[in-house]
C-alpha positions, -999 to +999 in steps of 0.1 A: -334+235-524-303+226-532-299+217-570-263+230-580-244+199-581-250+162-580-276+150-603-295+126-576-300+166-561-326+170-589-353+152-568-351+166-535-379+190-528-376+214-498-389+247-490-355+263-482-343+287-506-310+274-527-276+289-520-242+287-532-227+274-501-198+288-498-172+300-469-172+337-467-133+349-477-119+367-445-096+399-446-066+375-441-077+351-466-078+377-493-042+385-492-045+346-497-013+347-531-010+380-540-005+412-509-020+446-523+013+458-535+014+426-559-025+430-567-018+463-578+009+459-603-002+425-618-036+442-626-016+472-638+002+449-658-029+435-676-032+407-707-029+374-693-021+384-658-059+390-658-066+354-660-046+344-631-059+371-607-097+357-619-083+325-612-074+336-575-108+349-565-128+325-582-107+299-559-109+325-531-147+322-533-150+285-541-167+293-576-167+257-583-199+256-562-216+263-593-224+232-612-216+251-645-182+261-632-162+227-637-125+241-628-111+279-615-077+274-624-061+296-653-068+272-682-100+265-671-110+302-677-124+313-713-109+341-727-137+354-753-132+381-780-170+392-776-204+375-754-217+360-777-229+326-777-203+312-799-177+330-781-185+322-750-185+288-727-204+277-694-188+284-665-162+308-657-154+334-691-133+368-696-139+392-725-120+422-721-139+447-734-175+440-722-191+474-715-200+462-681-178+446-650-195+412-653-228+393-670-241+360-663-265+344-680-277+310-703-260+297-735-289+277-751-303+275-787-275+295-801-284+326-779-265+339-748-296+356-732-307+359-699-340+346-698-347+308-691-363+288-722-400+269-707-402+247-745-400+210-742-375+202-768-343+223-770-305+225-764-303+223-728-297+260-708-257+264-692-248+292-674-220+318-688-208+339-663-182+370-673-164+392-660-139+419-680-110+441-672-130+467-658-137+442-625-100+448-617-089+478-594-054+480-590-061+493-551-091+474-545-088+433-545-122+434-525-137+449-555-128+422-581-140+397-549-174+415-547-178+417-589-174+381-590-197+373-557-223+394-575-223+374-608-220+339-592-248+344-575-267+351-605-249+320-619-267+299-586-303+313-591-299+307-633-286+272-622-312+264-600-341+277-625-320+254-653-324+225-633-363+225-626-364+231-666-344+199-668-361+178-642-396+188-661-380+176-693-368+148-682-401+131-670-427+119-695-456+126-675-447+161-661-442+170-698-481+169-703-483+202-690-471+235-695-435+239-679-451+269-656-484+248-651-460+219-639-445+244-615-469+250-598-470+219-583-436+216-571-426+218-536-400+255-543-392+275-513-411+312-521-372+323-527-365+302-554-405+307-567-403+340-572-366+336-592-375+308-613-407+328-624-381+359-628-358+343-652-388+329-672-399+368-674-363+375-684-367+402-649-340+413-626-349+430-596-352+398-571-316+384-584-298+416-587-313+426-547-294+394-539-264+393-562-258+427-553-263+417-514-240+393-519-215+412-535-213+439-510-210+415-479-179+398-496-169+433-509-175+449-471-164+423-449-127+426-468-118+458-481-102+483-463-121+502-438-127+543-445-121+544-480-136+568-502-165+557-523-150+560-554-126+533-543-153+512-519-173+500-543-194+478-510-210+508-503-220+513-542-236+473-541-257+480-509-272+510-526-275+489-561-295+461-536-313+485-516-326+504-548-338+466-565-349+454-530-379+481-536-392+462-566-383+429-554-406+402-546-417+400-509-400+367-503-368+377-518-371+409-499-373+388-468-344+371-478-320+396-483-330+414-452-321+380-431-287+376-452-280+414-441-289+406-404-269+376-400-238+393-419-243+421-396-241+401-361-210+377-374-190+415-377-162+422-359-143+456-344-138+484-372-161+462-395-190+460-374-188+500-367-181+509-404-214+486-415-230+505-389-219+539-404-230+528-438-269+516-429-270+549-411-255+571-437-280+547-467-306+558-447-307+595-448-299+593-484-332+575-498-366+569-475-377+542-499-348+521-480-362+524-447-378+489-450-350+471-459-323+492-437-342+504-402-342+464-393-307+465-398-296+495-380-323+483-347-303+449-348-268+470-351-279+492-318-294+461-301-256+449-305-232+459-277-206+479-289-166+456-297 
């Protein structure tokens, strides 16, 4: 169901789950304005130069997808002392000192929280999503690429949960029941079910197992290949998704498993092997992956070699 843009999109009801939509960023395409050299000493450089290098990615990965997300250039980024709700805006936000690399969640009621509002009356949700200086590596554009692929696709599933809020409280008759008891009845893929219930719950393991597969394929597919751990942080999001795929719901398990395969067959030379060399090396490390990760390394065997 796709419900992050036009407004006529609200009444579309379709059992496939939503997505942001975007083109995946390519190796070449990353060195898009700034090479590595220049990466490295803008984000060494710091203060304002942080809000140009957001700017980059969040063009890079089409952030604008996002209906909260109205503009990715510099002055459409809002550069917040503190997340708090009257520090922060919807859409695209930098607060320097977070504690984290990145948050996303709803500005609503005078509360910046991450779980979804079901009341009838009500300031209607927005979506705030973060990041800080902390989702910079001066050696590592792929890693600010995969922080921000991570949070937007939070941004997508809160977006999408907004909207069937706002379709529910925007029709008289529908209001007569219970927002949840309303749900029920609508036509959601299983996907979008299971998040939409999730953000009412104020839970996280079915959108983190997908924000955190989606931050390692855009993470994987363009950093450089062989680096050390401490400087791939793609192999630290598979792990992160594996680890919330476990307690994810089956639906959303299924999902992330297909996103994996497909990402998996569209790889390339050195990529393909590395991703190869990751599933196998995830694997020995944690049985409670197997599920997820034995599909994937069968497809990567059934594969001839580049």
């Amino acid at each position: 169901m796709r419900l992050l843009r036009a407004q006529g999109s609200l009444a579309r009801q379709d059992s496939s789950p939503t997505l942001m939509g975007e083109r995946p960023v390519s190796k070449e395409q990353l060195l898009w304005l700034t090479d590595a050299e220049q990466w490295a000493a803008l984000v060494r450089q710091g203060g304002e130069e942080y809000l140009k290098l957001y700017a980059e990615v969040a063009t890079l990965l089409q952030a604008d997808k996002v209906e909260d997300v109205k503009g990715m250039a510099v002055a459409d980024i809002n550069g917040a002392r503190r997340d708090g709700y009257g520090d922060l805006q919807p859409g695209l936000n930098f607060v320097r000192n977070l504690g984290s690399r990145g948050r996303t969640g709803y500005l609503y009621d005078g509360k910046w929280t991450s779980t979804l509002p079901d009341t009838v009356d009500g300031e209607e949700p927005k979506v705030a999503v973060i990041l800080s200086n902390s989702a910079f590596d001066p050696d590592n554009k792929a890693f600010t690429l995969g922080v921000l692929r991570h949070e937007l696709e939070h941004a997508v599933h809160n977006r999408m949960a907004a909207n069937w809020l706002k379709l529910w409280r925007g029709d008289e008759k529908a209001r007569r029941q219970p927002f949840r008891s309303w749900l029920r009845g609508q036509q959601l893929s299983p996907v979008d079910r299971a998040l939409v219930a999730e953000r009412l719950a104020g839970g996280v393991s079915s959108t983190e197992a997908l924000a955190n597969t989606e931050g390692f394929m855009a993470a994987f597919a363009t950093e450089a290949p062989d680096l050390p751990l401490a400087d791939a942080p793609a192999e630290e999001e598979l792990k992160d998704a594996a680890n919330f795929w476990v307690r994810a719901d089956k639906a959303v398990q299924a999902e992330v498993r297909s996103r994996l395969l497909a990402f998996g067959a569209r790889l390339t030379g050195e990529t393909r092997v590395g991703f190869r060399k990751t599933l196998v090396k995830l694997r020995a490390e944690n049985e409670a992956w197997k599920d997820l990760l034995d599909p994937l390394i069968q497809a990567q065997k059934a594969t001839k070699r580049p």
